[in-house]
NUBADREN-134636 format. One record per atom (N, C-alpha, C): residue number from 1; residue in three letters; atom name; y negated, x, z. Coordinates in steps of 0.05 Angstrom, whole numbers, m for minus. Atoms other than C-alpha are relative to their C-alpha. Layout:
REM residues N
+-----+------+------+--------+--------+--------+
:  nr : rest : atom :     py :     px :     pz :
+-----+------+------+--------+--------+--------+
: NUM :  ALA :   CA :      Y :      X :      Z :
...
+-----+------+------+--------+--------+--------+
***
This chain:
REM residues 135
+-----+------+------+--------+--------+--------+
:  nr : rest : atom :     py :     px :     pz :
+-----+------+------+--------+--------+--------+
:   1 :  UNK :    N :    m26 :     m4 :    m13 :
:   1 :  UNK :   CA :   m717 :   2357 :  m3044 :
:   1 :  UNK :    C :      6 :     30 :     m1 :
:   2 :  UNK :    N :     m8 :    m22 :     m5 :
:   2 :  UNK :   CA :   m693 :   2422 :  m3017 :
:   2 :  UNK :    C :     24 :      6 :      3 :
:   3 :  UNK :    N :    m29 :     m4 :     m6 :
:   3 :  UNK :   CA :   m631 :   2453 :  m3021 :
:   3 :  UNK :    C :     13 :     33 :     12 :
:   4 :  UNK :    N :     m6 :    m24 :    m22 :
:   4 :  UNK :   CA :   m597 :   2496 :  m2963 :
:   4 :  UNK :    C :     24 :      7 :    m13 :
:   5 :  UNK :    N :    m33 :    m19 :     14 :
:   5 :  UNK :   CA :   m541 :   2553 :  m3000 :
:   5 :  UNK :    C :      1 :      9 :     24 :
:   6 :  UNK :    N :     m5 :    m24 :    m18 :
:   6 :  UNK :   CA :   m554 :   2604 :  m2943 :
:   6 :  UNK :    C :    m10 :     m9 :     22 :
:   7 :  UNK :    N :     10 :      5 :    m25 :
:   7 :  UNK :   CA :   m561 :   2589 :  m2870 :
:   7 :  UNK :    C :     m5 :     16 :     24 :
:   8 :  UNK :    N :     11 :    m29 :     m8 :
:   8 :  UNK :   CA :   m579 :   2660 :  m2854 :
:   8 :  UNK :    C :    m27 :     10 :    m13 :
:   9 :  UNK :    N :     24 :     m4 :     17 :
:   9 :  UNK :   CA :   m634 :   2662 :  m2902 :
:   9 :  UNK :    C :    m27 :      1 :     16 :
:  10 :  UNK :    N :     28 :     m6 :    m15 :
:  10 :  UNK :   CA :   m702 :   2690 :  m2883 :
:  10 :  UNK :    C :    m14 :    m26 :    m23 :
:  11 :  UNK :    N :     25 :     29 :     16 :
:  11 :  UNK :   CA :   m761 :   2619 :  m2894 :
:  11 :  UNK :    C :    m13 :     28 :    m10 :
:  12 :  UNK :    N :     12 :    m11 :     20 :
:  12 :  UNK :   CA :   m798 :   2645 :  m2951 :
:  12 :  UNK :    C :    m30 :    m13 :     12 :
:  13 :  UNK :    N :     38 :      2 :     m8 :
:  13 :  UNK :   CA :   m874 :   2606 :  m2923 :
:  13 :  UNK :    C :      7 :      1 :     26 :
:  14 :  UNK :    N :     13 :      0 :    m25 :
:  14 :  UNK :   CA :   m899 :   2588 :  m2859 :
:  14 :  UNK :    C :      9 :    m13 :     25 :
:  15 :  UNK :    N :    m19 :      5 :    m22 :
:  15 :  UNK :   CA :   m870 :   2584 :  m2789 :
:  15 :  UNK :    C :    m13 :     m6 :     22 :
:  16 :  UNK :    N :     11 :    m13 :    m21 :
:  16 :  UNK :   CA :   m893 :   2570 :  m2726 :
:  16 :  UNK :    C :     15 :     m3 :     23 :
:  17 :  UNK :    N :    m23 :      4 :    m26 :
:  17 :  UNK :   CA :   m862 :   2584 :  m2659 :
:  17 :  UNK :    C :     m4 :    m22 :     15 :
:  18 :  UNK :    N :     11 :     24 :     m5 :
:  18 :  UNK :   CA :   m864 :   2519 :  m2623 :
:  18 :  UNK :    C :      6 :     m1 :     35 :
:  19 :  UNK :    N :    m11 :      6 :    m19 :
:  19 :  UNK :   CA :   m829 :   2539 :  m2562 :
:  19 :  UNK :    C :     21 :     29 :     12 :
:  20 :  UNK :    N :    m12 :    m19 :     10 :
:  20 :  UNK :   CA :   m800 :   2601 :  m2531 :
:  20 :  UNK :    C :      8 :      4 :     34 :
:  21 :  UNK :    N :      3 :     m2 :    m32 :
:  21 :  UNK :   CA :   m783 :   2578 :  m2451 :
:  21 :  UNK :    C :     31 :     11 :      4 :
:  22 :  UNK :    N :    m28 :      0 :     m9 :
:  22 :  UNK :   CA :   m713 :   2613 :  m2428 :
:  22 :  UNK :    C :     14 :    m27 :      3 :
:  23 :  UNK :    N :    m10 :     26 :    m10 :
:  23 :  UNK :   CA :   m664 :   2563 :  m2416 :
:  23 :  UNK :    C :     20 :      8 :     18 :
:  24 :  UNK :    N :    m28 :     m2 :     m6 :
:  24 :  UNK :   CA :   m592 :   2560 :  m2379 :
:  24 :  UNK :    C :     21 :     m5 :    m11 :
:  25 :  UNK :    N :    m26 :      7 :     23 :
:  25 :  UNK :   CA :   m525 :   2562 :  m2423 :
:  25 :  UNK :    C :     13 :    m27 :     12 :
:  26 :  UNK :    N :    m12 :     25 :     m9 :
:  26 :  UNK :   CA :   m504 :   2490 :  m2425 :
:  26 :  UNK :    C :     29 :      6 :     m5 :
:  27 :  UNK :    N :    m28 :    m10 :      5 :
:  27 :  UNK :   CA :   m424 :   2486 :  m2436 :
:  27 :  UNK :    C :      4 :     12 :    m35 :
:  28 :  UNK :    N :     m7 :    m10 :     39 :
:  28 :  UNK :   CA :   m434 :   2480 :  m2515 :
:  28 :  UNK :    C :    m16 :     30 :     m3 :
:  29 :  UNK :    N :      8 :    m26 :      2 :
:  29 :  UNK :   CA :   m482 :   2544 :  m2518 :
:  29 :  UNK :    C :     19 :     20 :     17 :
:  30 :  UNK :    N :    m13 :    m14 :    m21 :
:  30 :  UNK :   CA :   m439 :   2575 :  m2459 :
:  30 :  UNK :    C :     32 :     16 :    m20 :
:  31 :  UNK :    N :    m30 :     m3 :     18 :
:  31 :  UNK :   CA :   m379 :   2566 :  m2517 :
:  31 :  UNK :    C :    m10 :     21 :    m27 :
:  32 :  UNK :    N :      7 :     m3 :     31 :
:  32 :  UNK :   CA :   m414 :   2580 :  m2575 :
:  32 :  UNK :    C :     m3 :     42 :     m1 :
:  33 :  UNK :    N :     10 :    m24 :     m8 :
:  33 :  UNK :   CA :   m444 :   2654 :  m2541 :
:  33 :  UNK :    C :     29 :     11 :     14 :
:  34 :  UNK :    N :    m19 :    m12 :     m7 :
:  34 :  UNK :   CA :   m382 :   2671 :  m2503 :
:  34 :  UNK :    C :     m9 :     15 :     29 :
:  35 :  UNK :    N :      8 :     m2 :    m20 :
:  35 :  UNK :   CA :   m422 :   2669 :  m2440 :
:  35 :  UNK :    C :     10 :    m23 :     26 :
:  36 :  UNK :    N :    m11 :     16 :    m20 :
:  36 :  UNK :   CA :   m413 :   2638 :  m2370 :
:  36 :  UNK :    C :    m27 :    m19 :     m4 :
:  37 :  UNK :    N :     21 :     27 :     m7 :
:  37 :  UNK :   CA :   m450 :   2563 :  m2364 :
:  37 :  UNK :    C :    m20 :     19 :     25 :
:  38 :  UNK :    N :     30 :      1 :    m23 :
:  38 :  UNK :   CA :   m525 :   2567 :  m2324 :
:  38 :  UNK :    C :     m5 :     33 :    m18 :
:  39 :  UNK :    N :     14 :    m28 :      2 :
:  39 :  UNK :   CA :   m524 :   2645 :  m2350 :
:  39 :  UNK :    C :    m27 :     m4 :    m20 :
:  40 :  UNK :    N :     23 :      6 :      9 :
:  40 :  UNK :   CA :   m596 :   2655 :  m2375 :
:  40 :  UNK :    C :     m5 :      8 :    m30 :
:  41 :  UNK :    N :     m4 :     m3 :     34 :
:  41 :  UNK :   CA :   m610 :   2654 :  m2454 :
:  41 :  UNK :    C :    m31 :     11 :      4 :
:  42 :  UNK :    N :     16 :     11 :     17 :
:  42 :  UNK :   CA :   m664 :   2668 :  m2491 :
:  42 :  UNK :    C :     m9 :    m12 :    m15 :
:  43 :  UNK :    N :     m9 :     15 :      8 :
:  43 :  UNK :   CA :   m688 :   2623 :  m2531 :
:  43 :  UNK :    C :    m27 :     m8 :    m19 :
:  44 :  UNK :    N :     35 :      4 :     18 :
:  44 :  UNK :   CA :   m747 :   2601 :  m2587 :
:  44 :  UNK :    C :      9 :    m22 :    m18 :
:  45 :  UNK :    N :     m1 :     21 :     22 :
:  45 :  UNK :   CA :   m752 :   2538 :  m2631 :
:  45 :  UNK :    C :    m27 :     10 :    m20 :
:  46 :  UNK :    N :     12 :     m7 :     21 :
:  46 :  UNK :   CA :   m787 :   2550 :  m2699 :
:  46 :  UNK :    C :     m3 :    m29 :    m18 :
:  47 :  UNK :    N :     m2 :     26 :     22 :
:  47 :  UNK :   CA :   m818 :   2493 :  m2739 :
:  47 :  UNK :    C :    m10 :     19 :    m28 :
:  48 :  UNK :    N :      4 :     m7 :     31 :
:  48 :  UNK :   CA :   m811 :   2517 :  m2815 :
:  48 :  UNK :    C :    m14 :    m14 :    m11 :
:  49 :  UNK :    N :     24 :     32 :     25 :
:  49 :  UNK :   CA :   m869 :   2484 :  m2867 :
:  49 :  UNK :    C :      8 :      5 :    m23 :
:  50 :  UNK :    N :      4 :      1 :     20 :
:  50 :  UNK :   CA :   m867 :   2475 :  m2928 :
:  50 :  UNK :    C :    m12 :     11 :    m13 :
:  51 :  UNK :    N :     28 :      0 :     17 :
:  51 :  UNK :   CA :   m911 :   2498 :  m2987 :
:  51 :  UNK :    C :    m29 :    m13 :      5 :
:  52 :  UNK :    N :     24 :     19 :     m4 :
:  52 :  UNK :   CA :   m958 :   2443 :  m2975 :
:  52 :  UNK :    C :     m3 :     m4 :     32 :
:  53 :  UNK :    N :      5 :      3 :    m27 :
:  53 :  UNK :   CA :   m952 :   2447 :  m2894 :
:  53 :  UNK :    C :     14 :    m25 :     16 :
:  54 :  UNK :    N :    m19 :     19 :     m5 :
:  54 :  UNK :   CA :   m901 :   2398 :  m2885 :
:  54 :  UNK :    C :     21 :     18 :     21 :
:  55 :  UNK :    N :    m28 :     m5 :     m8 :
:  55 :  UNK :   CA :   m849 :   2405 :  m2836 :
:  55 :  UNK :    C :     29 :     m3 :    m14 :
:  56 :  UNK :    N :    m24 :     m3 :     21 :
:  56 :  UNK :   CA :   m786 :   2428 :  m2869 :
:  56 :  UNK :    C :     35 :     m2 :     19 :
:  57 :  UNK :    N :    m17 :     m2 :    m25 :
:  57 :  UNK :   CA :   m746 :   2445 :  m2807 :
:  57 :  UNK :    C :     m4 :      0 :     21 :
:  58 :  UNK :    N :     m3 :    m13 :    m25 :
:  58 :  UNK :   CA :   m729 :   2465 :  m2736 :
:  58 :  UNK :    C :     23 :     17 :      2 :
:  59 :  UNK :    N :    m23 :    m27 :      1 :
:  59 :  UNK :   CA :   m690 :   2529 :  m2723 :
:  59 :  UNK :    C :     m5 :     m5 :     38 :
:  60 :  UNK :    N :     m6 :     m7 :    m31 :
:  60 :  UNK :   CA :   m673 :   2531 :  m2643 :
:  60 :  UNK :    C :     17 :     16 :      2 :
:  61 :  UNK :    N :    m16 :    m26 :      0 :
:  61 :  UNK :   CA :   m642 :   2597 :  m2631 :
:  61 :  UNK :    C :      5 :     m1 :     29 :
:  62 :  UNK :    N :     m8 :    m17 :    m23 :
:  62 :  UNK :   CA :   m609 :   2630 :  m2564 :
:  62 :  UNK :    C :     18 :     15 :     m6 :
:  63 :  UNK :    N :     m7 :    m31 :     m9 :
:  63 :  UNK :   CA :   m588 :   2696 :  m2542 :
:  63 :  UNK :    C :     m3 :      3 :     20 :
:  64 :  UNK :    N :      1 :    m20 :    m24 :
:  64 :  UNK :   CA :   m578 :   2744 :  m2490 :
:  64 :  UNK :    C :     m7 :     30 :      4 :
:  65 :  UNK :    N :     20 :    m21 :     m3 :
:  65 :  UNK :   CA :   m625 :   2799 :  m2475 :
:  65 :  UNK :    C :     m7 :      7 :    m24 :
:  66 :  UNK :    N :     19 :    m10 :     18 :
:  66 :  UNK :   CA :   m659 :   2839 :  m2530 :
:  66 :  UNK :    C :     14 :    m14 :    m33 :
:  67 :  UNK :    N :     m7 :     11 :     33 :
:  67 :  UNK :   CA :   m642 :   2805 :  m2612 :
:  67 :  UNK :    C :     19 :     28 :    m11 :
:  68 :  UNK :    N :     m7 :    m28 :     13 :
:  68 :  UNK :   CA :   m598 :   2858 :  m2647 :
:  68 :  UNK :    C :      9 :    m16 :    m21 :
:  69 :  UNK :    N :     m8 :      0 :     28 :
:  69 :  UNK :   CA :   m577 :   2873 :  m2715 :
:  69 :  UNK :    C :     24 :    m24 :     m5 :
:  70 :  UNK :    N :    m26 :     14 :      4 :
:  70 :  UNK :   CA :   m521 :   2820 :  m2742 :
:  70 :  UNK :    C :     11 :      8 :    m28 :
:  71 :  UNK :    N :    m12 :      1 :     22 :
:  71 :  UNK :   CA :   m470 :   2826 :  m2793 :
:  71 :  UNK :    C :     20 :    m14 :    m14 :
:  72 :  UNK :    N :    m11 :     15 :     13 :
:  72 :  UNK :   CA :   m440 :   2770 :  m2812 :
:  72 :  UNK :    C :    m10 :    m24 :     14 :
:  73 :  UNK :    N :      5 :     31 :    m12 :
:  73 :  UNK :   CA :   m444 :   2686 :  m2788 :
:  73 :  UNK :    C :     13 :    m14 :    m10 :
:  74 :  UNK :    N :    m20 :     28 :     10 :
:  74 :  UNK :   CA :   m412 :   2621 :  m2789 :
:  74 :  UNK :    C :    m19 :    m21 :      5 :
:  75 :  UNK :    N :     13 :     17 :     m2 :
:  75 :  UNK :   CA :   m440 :   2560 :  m2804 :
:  75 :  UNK :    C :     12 :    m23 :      0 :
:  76 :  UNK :    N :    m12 :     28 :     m2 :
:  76 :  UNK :   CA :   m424 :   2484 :  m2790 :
:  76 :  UNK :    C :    m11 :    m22 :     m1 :
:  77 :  UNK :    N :     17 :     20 :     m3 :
:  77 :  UNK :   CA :   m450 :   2425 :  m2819 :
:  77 :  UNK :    C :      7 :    m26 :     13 :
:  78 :  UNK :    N :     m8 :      9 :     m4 :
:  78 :  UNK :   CA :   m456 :   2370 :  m2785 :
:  78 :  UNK :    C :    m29 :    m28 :      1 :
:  79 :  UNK :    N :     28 :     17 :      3 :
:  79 :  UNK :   CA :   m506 :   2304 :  m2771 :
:  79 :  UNK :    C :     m9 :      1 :     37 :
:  80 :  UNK :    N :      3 :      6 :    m27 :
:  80 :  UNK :   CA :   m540 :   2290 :  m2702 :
:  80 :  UNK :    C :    m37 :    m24 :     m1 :
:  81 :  UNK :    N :     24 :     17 :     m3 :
:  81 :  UNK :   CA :   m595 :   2235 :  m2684 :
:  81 :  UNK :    C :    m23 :     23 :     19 :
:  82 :  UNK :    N :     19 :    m14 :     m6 :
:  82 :  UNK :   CA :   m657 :   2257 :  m2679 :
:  82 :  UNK :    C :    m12 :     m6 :     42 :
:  83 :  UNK :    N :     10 :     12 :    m29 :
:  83 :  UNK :   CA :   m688 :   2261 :  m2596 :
:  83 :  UNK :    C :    m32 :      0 :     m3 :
:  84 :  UNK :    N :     35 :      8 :     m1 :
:  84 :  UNK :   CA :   m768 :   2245 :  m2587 :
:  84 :  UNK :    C :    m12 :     32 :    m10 :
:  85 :  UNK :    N :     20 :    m17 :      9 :
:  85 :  UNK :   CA :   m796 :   2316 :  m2593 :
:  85 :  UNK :    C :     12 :      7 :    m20 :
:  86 :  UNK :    N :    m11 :    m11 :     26 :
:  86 :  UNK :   CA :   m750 :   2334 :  m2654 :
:  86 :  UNK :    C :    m17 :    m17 :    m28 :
:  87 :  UNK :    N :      1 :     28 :     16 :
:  87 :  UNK :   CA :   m766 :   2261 :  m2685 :
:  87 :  UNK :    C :    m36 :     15 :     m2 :
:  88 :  UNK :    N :     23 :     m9 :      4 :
:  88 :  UNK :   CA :   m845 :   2275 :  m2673 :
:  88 :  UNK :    C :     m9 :     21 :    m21 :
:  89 :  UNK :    N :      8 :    m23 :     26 :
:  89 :  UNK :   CA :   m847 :   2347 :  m2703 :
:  89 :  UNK :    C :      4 :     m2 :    m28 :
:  90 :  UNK :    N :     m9 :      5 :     25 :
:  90 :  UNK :   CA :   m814 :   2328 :  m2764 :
:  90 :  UNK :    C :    m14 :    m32 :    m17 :
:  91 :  UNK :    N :     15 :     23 :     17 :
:  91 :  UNK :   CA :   m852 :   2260 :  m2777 :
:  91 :  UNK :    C :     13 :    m20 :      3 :
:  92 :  UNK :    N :    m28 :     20 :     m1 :
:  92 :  UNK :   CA :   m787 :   2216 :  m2765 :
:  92 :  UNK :    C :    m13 :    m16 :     24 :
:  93 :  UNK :    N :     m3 :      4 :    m23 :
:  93 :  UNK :   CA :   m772 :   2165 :  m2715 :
:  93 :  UNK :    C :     30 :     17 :     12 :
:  94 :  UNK :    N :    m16 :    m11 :    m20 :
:  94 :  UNK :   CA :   m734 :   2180 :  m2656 :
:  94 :  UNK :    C :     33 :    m17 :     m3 :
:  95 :  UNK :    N :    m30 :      5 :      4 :
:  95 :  UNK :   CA :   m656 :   2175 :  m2670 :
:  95 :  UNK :    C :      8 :     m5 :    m29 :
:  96 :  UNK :    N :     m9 :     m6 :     27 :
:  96 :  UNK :   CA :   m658 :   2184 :  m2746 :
:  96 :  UNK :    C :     25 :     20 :     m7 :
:  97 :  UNK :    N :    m29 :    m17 :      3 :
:  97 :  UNK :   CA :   m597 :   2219 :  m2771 :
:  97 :  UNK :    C :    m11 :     28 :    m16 :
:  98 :  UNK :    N :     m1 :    m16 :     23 :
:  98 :  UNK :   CA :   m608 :   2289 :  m2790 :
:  98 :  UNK :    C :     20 :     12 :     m6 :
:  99 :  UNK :    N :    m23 :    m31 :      1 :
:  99 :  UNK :   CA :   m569 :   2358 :  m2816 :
:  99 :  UNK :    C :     m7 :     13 :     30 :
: 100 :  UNK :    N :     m3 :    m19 :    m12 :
: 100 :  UNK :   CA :   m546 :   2399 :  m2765 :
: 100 :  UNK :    C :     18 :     16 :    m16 :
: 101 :  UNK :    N :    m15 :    m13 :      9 :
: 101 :  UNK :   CA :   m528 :   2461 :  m2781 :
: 101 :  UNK :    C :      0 :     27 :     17 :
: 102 :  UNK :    N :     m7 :    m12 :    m30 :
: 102 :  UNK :   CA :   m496 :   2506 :  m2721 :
: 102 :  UNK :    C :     12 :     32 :    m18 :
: 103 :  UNK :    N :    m13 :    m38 :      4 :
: 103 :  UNK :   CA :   m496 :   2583 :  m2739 :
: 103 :  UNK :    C :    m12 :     18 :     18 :
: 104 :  UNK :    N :     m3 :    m28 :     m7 :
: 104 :  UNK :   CA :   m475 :   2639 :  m2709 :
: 104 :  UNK :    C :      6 :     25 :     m4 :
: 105 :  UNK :    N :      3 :    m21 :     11 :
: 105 :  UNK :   CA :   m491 :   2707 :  m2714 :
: 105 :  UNK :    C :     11 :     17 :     11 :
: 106 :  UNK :    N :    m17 :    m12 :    m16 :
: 106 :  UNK :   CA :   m441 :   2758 :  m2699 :
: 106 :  UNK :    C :      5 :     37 :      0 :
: 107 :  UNK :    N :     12 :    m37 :      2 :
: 107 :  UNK :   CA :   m438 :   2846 :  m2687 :
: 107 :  UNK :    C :     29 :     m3 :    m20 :
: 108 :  UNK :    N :    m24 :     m8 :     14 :
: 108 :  UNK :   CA :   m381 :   2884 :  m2731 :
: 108 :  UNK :    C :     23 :     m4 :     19 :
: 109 :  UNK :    N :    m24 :     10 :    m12 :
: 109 :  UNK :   CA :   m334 :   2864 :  m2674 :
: 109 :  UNK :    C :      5 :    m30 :      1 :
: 110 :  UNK :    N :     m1 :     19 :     13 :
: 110 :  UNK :   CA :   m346 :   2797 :  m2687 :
: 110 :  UNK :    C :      1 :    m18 :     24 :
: 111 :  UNK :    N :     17 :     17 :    m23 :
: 111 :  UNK :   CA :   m374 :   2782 :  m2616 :
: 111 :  UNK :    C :    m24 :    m17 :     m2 :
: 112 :  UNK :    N :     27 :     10 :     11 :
: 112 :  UNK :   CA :   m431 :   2730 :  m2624 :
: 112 :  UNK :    C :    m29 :      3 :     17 :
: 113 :  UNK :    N :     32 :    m14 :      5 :
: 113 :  UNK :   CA :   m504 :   2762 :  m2622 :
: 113 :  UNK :    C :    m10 :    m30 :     12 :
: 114 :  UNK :    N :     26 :     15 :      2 :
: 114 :  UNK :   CA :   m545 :   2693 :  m2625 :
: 114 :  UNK :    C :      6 :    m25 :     m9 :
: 115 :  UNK :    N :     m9 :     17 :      7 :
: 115 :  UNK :   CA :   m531 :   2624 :  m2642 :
: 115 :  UNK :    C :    m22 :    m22 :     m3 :
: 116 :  UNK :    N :     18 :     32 :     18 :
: 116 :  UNK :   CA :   m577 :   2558 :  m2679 :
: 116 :  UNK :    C :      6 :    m14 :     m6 :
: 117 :  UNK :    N :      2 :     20 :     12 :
: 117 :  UNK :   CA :   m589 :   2503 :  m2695 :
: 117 :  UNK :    C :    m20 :     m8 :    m19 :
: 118 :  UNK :    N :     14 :      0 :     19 :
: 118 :  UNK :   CA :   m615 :   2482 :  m2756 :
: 118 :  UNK :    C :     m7 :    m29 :    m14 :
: 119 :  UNK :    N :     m1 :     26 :     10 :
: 119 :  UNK :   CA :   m645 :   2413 :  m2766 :
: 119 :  UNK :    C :    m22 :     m3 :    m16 :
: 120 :  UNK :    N :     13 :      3 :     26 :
: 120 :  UNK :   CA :   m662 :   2391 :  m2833 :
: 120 :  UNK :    C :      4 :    m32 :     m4 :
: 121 :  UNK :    N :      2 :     32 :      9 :
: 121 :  UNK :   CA :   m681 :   2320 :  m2847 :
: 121 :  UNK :    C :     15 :    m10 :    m25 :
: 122 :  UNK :    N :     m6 :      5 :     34 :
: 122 :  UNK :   CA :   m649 :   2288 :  m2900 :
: 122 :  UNK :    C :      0 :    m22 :    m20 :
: 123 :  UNK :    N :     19 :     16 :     35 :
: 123 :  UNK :   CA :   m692 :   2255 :  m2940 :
: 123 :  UNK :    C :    m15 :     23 :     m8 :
: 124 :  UNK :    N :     12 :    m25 :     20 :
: 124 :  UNK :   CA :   m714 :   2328 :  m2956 :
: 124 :  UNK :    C :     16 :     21 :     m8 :
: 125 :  UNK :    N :    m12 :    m28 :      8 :
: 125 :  UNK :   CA :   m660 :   2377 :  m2959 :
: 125 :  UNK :    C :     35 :    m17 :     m6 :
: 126 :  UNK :    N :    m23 :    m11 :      7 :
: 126 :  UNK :   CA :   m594 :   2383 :  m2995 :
: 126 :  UNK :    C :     15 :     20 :      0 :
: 127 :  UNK :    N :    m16 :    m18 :    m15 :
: 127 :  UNK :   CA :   m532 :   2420 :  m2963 :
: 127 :  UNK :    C :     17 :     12 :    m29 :
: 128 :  UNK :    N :    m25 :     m9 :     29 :
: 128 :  UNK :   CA :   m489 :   2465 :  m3017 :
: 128 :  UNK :    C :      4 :     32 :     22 :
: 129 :  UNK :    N :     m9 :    m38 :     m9 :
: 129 :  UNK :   CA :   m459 :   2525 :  m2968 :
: 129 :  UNK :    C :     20 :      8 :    m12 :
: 130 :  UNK :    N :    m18 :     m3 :     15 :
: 130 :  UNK :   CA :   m415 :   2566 :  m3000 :
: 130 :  UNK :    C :     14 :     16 :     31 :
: 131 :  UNK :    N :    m13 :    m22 :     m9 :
: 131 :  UNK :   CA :   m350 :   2597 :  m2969 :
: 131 :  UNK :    C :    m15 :     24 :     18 :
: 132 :  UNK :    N :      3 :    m27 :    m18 :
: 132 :  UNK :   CA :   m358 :   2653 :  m2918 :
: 132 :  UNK :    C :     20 :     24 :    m20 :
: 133 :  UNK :    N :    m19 :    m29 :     15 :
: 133 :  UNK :   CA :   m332 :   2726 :  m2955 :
: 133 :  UNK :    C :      8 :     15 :     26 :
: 134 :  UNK :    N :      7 :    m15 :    m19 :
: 134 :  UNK :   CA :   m298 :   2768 :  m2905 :
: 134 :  UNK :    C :      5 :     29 :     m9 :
: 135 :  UNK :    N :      2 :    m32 :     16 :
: 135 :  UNK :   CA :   m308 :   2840 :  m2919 :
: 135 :  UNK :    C :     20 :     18 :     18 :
+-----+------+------+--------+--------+--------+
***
């Protein structure tokens, strides 16, 4: 069992990109980015392993044009059933309950940079986020 403090945290092993096709901002990304719906994201899913080569996660990111620096985020946990290619990568069936956990990454004006999803199964990871500090 694994346990998630930081949901900005750089994975410490092995990643691979699984997926990296533009998409169109649905309404929830459209909200989340502070962009207009259909505008074009970028966009990459990341399956995280384990030590032993296990799937640990999926990180699905989007953005708009080039990645830049961030300095702060918010995070939100929450659950969501798993859909067929999520369920697959991770070993699950399809509509298992996992973690979501929805952060965004934001500049010193506190416009949001980049926004994820972070699904962690949970029969392997334990949630403990602490408080946001604001500086």
């Amino acid at each position: 069992m694994r346990t998630l403090t930081d949901a900005d945290a750089d994975w410490p092993w092995s990643s691979e990109t699984t997926d990296t096709r533009p998409r169109a901002a649905t309404v929830e990304l459209a909200e989340r980015l502070g962009v207009q719906v259909g505008a074009t994201l970028r966009h990459e899913t990341v399956e995280c392993l384990d030590p032993g080569g296990r799937s640990a996660m999926l990180v699905s990111s989007w953005w708009r044009g080039q990645r830049r620096p961030h300095v702060s985020y918010a995070a939100e946990l929450g659950v969501v059933a798993l859909a067929e290619e999520q369920a697959h990568a991770l070993g699950l069936l399809v509509d298992t309950v996992a973690f979501r956990v929805v952060r965004t990454r934001f500049d010193v004006h506190r416009r949001p940079l980049e926004t994820a999803d972070l699904i962690l199964p949970m029969d392997r990871w334990l949630v403990r986020l602490a408080p946001m500090r604001l500086q």
